[in-house]
Biotite code that builds the C-alpha atoms (Angstrom):
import biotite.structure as struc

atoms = struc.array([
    struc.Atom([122.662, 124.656, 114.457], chain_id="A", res_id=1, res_name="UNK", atom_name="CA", element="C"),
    struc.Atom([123.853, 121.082, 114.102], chain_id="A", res_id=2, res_name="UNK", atom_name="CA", element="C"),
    struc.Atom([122.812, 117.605, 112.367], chain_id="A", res_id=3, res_name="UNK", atom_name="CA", element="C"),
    struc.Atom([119.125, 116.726, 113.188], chain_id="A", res_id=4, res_name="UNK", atom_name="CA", element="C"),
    struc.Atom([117.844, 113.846, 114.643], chain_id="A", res_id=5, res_name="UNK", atom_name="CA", element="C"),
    struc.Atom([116.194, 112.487, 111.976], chain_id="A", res_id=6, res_name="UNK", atom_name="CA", element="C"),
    struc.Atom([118.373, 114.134, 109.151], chain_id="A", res_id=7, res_name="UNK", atom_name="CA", element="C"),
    struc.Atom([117.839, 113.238, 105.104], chain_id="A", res_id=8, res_name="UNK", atom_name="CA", element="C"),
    struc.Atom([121.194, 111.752, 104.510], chain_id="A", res_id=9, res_name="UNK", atom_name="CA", element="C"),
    struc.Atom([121.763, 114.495, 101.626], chain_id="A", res_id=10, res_name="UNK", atom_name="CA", element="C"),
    struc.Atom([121.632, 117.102, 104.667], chain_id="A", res_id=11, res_name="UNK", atom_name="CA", element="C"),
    struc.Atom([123.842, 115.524, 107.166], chain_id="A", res_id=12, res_name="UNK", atom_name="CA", element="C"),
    struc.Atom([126.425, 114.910, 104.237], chain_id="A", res_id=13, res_name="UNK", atom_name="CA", element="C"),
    struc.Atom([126.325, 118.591, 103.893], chain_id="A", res_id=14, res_name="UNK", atom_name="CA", element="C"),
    struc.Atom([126.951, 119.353, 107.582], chain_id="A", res_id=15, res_name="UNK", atom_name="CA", element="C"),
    struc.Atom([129.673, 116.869, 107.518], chain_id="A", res_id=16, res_name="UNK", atom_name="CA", element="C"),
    struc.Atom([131.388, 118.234, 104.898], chain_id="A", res_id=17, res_name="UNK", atom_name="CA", element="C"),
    struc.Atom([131.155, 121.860, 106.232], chain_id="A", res_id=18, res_name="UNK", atom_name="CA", element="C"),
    struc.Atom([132.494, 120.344, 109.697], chain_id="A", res_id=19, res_name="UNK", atom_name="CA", element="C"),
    struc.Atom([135.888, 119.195, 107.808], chain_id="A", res_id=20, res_name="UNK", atom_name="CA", element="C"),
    struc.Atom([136.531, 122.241, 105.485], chain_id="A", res_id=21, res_name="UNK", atom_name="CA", element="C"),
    struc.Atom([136.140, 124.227, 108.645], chain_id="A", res_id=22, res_name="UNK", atom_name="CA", element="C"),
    struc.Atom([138.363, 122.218, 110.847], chain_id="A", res_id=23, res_name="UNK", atom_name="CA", element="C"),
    struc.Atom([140.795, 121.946, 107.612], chain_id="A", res_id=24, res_name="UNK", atom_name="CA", element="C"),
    struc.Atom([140.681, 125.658, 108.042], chain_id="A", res_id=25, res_name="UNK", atom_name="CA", element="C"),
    struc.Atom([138.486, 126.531, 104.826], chain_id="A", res_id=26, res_name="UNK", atom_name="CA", element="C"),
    struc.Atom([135.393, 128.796, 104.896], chain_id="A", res_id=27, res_name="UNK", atom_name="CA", element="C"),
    struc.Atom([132.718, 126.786, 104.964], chain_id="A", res_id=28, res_name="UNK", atom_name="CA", element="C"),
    struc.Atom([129.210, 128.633, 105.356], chain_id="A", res_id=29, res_name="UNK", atom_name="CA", element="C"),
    struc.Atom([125.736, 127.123, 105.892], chain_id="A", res_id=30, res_name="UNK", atom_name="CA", element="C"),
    struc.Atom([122.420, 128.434, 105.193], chain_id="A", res_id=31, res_name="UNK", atom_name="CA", element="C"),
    struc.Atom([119.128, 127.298, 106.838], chain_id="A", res_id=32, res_name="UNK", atom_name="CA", element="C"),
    struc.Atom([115.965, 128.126, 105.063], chain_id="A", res_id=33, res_name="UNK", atom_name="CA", element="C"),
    struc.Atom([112.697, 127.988, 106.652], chain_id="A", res_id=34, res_name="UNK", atom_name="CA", element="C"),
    struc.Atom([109.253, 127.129, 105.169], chain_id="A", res_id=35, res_name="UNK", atom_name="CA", element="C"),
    struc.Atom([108.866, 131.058, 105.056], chain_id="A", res_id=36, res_name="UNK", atom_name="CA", element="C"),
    struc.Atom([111.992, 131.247, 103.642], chain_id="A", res_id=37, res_name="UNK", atom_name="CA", element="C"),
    struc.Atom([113.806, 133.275, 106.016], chain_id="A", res_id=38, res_name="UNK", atom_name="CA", element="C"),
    struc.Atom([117.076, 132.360, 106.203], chain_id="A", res_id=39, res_name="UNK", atom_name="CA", element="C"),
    struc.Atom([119.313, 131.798, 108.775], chain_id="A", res_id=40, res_name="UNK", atom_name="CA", element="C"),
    struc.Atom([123.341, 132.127, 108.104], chain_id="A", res_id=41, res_name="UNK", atom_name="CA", element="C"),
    struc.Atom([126.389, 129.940, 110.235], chain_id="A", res_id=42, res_name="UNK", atom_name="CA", element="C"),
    struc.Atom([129.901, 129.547, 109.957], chain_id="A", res_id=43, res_name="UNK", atom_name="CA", element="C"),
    struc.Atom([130.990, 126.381, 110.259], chain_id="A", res_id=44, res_name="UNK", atom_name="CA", element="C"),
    struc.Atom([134.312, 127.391, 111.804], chain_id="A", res_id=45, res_name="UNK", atom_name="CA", element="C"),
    struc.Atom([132.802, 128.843, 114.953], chain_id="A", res_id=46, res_name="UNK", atom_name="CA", element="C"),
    struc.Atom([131.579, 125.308, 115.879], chain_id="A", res_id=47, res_name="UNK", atom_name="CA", element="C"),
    struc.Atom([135.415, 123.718, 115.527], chain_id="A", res_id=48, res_name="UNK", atom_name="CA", element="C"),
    struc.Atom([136.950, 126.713, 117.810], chain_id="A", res_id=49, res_name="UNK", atom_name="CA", element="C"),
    struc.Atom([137.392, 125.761, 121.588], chain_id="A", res_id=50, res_name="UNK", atom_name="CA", element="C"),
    struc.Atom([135.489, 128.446, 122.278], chain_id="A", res_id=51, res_name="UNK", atom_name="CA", element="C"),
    struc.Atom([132.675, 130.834, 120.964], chain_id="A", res_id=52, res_name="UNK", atom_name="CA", element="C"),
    struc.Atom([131.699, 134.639, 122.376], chain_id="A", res_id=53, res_name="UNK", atom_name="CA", element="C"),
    struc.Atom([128.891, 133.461, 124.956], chain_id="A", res_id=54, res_name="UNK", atom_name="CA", element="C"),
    struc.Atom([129.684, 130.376, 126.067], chain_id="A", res_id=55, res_name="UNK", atom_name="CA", element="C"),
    struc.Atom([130.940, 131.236, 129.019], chain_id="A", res_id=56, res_name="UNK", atom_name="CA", element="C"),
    struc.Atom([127.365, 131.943, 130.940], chain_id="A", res_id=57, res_name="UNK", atom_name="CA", element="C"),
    struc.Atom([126.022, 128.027, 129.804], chain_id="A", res_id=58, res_name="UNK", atom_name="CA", element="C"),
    struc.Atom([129.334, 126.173, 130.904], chain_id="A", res_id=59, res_name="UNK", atom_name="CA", element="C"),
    struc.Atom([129.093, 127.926, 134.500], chain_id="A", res_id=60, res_name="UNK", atom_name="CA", element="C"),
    struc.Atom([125.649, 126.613, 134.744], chain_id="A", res_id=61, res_name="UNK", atom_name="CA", element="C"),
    struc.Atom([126.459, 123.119, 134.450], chain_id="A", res_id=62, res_name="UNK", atom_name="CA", element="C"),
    struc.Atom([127.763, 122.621, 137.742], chain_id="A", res_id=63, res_name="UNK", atom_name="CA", element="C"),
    struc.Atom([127.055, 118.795, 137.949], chain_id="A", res_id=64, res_name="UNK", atom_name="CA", element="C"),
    struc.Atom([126.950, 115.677, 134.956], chain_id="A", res_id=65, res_name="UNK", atom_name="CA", element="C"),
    struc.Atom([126.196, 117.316, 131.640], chain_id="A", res_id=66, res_name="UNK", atom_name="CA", element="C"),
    struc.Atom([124.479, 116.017, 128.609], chain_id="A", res_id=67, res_name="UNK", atom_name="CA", element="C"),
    struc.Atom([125.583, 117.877, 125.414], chain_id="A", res_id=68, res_name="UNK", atom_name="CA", element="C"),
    struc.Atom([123.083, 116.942, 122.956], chain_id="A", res_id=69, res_name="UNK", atom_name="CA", element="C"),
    struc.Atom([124.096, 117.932, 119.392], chain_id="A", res_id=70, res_name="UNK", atom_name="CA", element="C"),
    struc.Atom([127.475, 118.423, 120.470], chain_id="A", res_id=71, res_name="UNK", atom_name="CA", element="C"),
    struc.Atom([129.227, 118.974, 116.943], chain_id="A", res_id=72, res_name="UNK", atom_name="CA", element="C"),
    struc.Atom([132.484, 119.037, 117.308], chain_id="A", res_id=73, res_name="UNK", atom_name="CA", element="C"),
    struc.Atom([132.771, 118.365, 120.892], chain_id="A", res_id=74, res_name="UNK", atom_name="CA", element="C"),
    struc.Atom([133.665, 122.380, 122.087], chain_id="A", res_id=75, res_name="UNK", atom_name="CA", element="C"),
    struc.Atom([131.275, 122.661, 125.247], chain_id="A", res_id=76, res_name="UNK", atom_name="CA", element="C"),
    struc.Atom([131.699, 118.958, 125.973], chain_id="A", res_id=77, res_name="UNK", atom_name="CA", element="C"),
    struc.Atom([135.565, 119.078, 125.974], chain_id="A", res_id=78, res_name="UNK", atom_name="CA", element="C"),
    struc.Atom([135.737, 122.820, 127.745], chain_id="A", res_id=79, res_name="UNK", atom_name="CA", element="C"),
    struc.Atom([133.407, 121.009, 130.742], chain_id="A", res_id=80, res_name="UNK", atom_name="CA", element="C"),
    struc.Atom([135.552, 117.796, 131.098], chain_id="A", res_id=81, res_name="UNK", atom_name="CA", element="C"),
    struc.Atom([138.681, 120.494, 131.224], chain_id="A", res_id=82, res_name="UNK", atom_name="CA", element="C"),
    struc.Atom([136.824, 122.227, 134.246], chain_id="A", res_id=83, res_name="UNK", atom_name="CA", element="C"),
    struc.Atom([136.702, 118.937, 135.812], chain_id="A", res_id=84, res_name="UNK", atom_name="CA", element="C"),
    struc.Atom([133.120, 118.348, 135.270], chain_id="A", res_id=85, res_name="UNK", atom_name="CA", element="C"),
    struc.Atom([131.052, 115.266, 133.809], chain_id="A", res_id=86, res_name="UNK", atom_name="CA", element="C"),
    struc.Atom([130.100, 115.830, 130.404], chain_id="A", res_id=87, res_name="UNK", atom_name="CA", element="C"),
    struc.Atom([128.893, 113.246, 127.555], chain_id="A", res_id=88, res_name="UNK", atom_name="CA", element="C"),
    struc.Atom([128.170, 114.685, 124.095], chain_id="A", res_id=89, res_name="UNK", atom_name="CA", element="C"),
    struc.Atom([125.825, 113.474, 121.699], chain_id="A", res_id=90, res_name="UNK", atom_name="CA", element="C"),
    struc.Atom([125.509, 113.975, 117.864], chain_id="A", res_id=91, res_name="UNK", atom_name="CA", element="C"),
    struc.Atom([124.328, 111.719, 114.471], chain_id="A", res_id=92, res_name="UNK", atom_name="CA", element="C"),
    struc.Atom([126.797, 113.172, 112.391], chain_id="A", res_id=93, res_name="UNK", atom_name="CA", element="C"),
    struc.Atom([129.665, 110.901, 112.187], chain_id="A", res_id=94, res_name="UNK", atom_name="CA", element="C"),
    struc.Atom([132.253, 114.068, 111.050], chain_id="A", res_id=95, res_name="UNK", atom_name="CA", element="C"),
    struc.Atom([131.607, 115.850, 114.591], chain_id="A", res_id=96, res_name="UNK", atom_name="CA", element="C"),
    struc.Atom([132.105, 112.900, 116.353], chain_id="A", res_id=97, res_name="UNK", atom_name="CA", element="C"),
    struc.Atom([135.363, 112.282, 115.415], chain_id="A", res_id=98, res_name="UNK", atom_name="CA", element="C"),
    struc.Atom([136.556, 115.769, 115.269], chain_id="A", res_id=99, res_name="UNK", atom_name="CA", element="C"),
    struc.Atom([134.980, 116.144, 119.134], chain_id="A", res_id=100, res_name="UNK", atom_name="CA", element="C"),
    struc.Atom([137.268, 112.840, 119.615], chain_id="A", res_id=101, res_name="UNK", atom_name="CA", element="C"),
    struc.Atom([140.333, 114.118, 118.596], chain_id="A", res_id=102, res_name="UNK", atom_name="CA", element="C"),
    struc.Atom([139.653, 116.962, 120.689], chain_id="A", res_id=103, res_name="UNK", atom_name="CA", element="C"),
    struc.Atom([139.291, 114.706, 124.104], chain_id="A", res_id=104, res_name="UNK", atom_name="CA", element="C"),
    struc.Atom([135.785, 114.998, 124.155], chain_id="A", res_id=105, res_name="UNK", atom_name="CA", element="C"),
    struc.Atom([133.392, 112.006, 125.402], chain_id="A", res_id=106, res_name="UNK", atom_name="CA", element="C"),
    struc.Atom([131.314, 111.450, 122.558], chain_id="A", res_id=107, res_name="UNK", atom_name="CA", element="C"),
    struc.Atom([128.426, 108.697, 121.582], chain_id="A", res_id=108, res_name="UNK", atom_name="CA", element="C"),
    struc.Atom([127.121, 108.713, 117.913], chain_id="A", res_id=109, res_name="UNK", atom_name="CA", element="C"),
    struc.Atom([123.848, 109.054, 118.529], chain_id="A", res_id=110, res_name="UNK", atom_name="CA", element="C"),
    struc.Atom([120.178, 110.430, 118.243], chain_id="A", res_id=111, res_name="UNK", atom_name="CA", element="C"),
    struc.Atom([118.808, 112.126, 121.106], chain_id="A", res_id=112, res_name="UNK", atom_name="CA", element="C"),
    struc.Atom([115.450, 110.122, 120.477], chain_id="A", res_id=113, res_name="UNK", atom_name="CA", element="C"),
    struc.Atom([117.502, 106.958, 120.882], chain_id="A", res_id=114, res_name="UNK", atom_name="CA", element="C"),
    struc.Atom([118.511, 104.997, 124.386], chain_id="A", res_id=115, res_name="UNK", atom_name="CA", element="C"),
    struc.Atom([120.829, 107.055, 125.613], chain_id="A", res_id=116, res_name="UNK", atom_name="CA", element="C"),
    struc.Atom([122.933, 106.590, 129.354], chain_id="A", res_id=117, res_name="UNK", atom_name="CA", element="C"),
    struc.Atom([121.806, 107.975, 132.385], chain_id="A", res_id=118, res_name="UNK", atom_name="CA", element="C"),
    struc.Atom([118.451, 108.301, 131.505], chain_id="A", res_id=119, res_name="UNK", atom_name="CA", element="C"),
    struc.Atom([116.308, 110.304, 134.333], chain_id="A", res_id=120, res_name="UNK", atom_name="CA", element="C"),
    struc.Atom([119.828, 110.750, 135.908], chain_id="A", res_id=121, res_name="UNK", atom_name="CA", element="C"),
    struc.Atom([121.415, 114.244, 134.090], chain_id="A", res_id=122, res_name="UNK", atom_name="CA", element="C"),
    struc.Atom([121.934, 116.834, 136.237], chain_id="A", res_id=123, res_name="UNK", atom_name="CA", element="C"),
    struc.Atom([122.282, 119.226, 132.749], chain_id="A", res_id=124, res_name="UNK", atom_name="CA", element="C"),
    struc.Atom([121.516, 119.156, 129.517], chain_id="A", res_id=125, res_name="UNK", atom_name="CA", element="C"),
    struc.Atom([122.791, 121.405, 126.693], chain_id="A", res_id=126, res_name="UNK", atom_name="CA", element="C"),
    struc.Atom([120.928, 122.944, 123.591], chain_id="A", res_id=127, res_name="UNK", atom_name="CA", element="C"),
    struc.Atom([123.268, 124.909, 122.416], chain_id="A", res_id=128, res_name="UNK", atom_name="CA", element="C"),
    struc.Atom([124.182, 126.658, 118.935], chain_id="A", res_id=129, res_name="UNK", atom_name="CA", element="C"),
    struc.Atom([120.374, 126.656, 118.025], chain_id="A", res_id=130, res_name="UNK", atom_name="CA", element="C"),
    struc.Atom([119.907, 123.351, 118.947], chain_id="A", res_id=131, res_name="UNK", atom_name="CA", element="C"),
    struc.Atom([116.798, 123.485, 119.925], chain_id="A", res_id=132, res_name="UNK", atom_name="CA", element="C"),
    struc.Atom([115.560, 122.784, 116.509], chain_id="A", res_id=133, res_name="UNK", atom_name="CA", element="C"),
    struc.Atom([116.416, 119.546, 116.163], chain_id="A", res_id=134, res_name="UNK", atom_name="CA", element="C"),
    struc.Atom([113.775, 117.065, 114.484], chain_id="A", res_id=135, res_name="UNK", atom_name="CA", element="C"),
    struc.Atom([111.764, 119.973, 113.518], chain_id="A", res_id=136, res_name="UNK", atom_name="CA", element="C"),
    struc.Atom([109.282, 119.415, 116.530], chain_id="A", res_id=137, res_name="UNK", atom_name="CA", element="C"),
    struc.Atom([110.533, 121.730, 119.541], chain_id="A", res_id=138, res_name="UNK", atom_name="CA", element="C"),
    struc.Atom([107.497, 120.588, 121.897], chain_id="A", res_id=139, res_name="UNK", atom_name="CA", element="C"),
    struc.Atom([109.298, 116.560, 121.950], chain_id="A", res_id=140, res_name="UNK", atom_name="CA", element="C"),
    struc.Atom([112.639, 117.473, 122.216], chain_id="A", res_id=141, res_name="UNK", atom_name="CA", element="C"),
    struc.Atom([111.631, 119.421, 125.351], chain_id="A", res_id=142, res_name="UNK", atom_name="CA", element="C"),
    struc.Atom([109.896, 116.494, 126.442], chain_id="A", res_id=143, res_name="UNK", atom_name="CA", element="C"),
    struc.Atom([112.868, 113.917, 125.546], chain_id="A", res_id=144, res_name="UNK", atom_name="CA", element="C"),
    struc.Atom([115.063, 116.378, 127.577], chain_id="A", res_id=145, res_name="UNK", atom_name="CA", element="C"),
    struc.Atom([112.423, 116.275, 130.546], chain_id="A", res_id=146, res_name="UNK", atom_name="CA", element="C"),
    struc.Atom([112.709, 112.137, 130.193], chain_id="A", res_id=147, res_name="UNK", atom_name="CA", element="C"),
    struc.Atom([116.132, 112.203, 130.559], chain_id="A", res_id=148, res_name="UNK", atom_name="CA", element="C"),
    struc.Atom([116.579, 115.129, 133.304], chain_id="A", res_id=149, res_name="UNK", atom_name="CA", element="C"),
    struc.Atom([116.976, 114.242, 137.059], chain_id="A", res_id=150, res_name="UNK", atom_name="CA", element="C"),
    struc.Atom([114.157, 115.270, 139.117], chain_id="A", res_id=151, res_name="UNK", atom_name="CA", element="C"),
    struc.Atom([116.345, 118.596, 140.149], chain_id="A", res_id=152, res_name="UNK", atom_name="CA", element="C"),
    struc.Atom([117.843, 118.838, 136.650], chain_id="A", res_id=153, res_name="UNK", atom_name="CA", element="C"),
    struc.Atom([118.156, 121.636, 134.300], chain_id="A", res_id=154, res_name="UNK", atom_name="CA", element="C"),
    struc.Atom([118.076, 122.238, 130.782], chain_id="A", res_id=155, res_name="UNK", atom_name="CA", element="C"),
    struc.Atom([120.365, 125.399, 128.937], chain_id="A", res_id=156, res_name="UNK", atom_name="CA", element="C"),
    struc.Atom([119.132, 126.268, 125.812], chain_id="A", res_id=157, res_name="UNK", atom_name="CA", element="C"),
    struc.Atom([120.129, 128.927, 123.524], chain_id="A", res_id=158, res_name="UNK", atom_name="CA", element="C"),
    struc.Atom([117.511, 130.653, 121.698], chain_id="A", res_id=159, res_name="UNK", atom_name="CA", element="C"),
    struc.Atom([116.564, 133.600, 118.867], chain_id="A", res_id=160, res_name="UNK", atom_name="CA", element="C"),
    struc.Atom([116.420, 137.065, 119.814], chain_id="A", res_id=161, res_name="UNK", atom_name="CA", element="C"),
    struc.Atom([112.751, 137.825, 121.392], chain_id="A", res_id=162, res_name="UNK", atom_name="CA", element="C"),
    struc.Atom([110.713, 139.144, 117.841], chain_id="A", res_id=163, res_name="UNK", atom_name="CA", element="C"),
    struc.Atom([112.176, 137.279, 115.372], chain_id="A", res_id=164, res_name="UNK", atom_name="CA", element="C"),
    struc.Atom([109.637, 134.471, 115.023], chain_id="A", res_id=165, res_name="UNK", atom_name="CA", element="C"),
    struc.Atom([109.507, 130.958, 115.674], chain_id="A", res_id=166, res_name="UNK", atom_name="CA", element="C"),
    struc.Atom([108.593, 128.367, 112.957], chain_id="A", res_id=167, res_name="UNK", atom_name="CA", element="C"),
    struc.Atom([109.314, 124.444, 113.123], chain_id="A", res_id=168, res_name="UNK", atom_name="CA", element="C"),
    struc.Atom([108.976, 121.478, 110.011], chain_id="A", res_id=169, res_name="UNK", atom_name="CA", element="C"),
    struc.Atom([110.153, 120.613, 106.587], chain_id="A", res_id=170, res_name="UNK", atom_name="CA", element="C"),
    struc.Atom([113.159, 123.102, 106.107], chain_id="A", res_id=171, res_name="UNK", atom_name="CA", element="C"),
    struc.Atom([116.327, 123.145, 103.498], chain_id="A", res_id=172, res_name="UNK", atom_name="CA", element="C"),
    struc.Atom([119.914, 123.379, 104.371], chain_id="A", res_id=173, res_name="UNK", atom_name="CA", element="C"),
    struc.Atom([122.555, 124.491, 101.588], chain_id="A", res_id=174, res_name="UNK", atom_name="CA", element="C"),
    struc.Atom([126.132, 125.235, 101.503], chain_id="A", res_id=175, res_name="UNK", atom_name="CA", element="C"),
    struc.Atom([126.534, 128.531, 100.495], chain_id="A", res_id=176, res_name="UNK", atom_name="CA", element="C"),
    struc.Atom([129.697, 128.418, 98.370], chain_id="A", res_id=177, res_name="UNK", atom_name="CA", element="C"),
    struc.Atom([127.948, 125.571, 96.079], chain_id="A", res_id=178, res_name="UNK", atom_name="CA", element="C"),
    struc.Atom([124.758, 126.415, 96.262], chain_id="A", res_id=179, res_name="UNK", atom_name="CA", element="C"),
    struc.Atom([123.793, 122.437, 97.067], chain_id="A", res_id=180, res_name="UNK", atom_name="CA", element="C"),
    struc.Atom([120.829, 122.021, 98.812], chain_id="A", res_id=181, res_name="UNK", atom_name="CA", element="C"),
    struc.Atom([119.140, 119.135, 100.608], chain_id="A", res_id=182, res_name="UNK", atom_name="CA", element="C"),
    struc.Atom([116.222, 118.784, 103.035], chain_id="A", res_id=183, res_name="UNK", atom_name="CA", element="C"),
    struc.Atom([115.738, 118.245, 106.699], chain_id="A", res_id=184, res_name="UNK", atom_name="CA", element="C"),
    struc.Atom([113.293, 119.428, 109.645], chain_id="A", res_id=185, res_name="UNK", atom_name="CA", element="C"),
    struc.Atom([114.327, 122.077, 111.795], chain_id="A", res_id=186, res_name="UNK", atom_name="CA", element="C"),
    struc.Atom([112.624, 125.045, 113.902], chain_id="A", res_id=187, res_name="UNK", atom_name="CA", element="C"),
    struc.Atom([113.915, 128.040, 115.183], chain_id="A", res_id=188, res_name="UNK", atom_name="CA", element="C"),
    struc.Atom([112.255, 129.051, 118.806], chain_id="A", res_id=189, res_name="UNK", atom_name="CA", element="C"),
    struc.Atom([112.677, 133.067, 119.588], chain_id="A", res_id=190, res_name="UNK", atom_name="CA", element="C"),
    struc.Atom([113.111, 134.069, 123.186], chain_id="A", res_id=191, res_name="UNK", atom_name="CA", element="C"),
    struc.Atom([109.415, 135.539, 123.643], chain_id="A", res_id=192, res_name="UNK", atom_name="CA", element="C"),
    struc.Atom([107.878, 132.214, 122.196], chain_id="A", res_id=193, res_name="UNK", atom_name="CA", element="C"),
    struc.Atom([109.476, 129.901, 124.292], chain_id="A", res_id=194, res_name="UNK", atom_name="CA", element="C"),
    struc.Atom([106.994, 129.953, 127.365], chain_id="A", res_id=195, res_name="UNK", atom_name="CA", element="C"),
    struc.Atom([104.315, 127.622, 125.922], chain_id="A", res_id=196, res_name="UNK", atom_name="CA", element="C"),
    struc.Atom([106.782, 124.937, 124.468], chain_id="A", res_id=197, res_name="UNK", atom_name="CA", element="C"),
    struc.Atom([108.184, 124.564, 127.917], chain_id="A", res_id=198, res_name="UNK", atom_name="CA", element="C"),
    struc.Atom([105.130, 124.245, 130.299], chain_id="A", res_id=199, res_name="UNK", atom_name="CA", element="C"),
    struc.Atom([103.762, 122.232, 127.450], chain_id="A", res_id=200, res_name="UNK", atom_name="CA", element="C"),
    struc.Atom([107.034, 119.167, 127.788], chain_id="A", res_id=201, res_name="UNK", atom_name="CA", element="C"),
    struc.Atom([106.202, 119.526, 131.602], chain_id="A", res_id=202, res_name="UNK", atom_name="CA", element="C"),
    struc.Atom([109.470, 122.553, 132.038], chain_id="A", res_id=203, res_name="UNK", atom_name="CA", element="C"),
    struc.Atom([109.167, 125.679, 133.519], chain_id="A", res_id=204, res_name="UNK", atom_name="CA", element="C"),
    struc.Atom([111.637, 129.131, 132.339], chain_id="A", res_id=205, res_name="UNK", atom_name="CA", element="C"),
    struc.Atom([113.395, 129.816, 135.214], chain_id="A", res_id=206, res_name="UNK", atom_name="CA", element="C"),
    struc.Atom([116.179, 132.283, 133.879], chain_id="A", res_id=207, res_name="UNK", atom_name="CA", element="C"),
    struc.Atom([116.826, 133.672, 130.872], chain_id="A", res_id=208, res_name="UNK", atom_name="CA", element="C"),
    struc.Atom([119.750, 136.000, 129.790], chain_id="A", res_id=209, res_name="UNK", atom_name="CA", element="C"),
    struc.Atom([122.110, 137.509, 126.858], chain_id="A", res_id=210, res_name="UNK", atom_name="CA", element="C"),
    struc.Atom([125.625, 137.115, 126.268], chain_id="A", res_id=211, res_name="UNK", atom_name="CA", element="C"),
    struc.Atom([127.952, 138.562, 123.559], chain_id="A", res_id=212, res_name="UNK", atom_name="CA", element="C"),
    struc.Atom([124.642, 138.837, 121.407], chain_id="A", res_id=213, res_name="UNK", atom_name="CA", element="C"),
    struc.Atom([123.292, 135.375, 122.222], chain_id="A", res_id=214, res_name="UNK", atom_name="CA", element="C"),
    struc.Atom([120.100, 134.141, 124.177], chain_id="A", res_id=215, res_name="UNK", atom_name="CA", element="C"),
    struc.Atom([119.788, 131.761, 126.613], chain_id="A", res_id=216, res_name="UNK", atom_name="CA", element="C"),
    struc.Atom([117.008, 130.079, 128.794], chain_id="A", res_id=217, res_name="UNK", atom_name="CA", element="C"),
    struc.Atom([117.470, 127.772, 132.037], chain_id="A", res_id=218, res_name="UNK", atom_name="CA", element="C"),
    struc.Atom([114.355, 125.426, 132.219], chain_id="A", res_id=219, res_name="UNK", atom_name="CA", element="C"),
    struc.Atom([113.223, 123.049, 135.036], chain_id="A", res_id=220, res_name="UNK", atom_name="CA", element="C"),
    struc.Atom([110.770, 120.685, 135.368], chain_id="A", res_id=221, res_name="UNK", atom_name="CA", element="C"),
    struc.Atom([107.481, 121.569, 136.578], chain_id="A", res_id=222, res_name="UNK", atom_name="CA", element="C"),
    struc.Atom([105.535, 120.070, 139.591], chain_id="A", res_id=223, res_name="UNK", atom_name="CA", element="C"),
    struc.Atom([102.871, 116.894, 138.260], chain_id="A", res_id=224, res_name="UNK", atom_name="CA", element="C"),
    struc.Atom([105.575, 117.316, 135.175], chain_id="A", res_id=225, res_name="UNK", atom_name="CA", element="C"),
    struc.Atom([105.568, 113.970, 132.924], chain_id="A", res_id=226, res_name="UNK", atom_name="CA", element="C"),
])
């Protein structure tokens, strides 16, 4: 989970301030509560680490230029430009960019809904850390990301486990040790749901898989895809 793309400032000031209690080295828990009010728990601090359990299956993938969009803190961005590998990362929060700056990440504050380099060009892009919500309307990210894959492109996203349900619009996020809560839009896609969001933004599933208790789809785009 990061900072949506189009965030209520109250929300993003919460993920920002999360983002530097964790990288001061404070707990610093967020919870995400869906219209049906199932909630959905993060640490902070796993974002600022240079690397989480399951990462390593999505950075192997990106064998070519790499869009990281909602890179937080820079981790996937900075661990692909270590490999030797292309890699811009993307985010509106202003609190991830500079900590994925100070990290040696290449970094542009910015939506993903906004002009963005290399458009049609990426070779990858990254949806990572249940990024996939972002804006609250899965359906046009999938499409931005088909806009701004090459024709032989792929997208990585990570997903929910398969049963857990998928719901998308006006959501709250709160910081768990205050209690402070603020509003944003947001979905959550499970594994099993994913299917018709894809072929819908002109993407076909080609892969899925697990890793260290995380799940993960490769899509590419379809044939007569927009």
């Amino acid at each position: 989970m990061t900072a949506p793309a189009v965030v209520c400032p109250a929300a993003l000031d919460l993920y920002d301030r999360a983002l530097r209690l964790a990288a001061a080295g404070v707990h610093s828990r967020l919870i995400l509560r869906g219209p049906d009010g199932q909630e959905t728990r993060a640490d902070a601090a796993l974002w600022c680490r240079d690397h989480r359990p399951g990462d390593t299956g999505l950075l192997r993938r990106c064998t070519g230029p790499t869009l990281d969009v909602g890179c937080g803190p820079g981790r996937l961005t900075a661990a692909l430009l270590r490999l030797g590998r292309a890699a811009l990362g993307i985010d509106v929060s202003a609190a991830a960019i500079r900590l994925a700056r100070a990290r040696g990440a290449i970094v542009l504050h910015r939506d993903v809904f906004a002009p963005l380099p290399g458009h049609g060009r990426w070779e990858h892009l990254l949806l990572a850390d249940g990024n996939l919500g972002i804006g609250g309307d899965p359906a046009a990210l999938l499409r931005r990301c088909r806009e701004l894959l090459a024709p032989d492109g792929r997208v990585h996203a990570e997903l929910e486990p398969p049963g857990t349900g998928t719901w998308s619009g006006p959501a709250t996020l709160h910081a768990a040790e205050t209690g402070a809560g603020a509003p944003l839009r947001w979905a959550r896609v499970a594994a099993d749901d994913l299917d018709p969001l894809a072929r819908a933004a002109g993407l076909i599933p080609e892969a899925t898989w697990t890793e260290e208790g995380r799940w993960f789809a490769t899509l590419r785009p379809g044939s007569g895809a927009p």
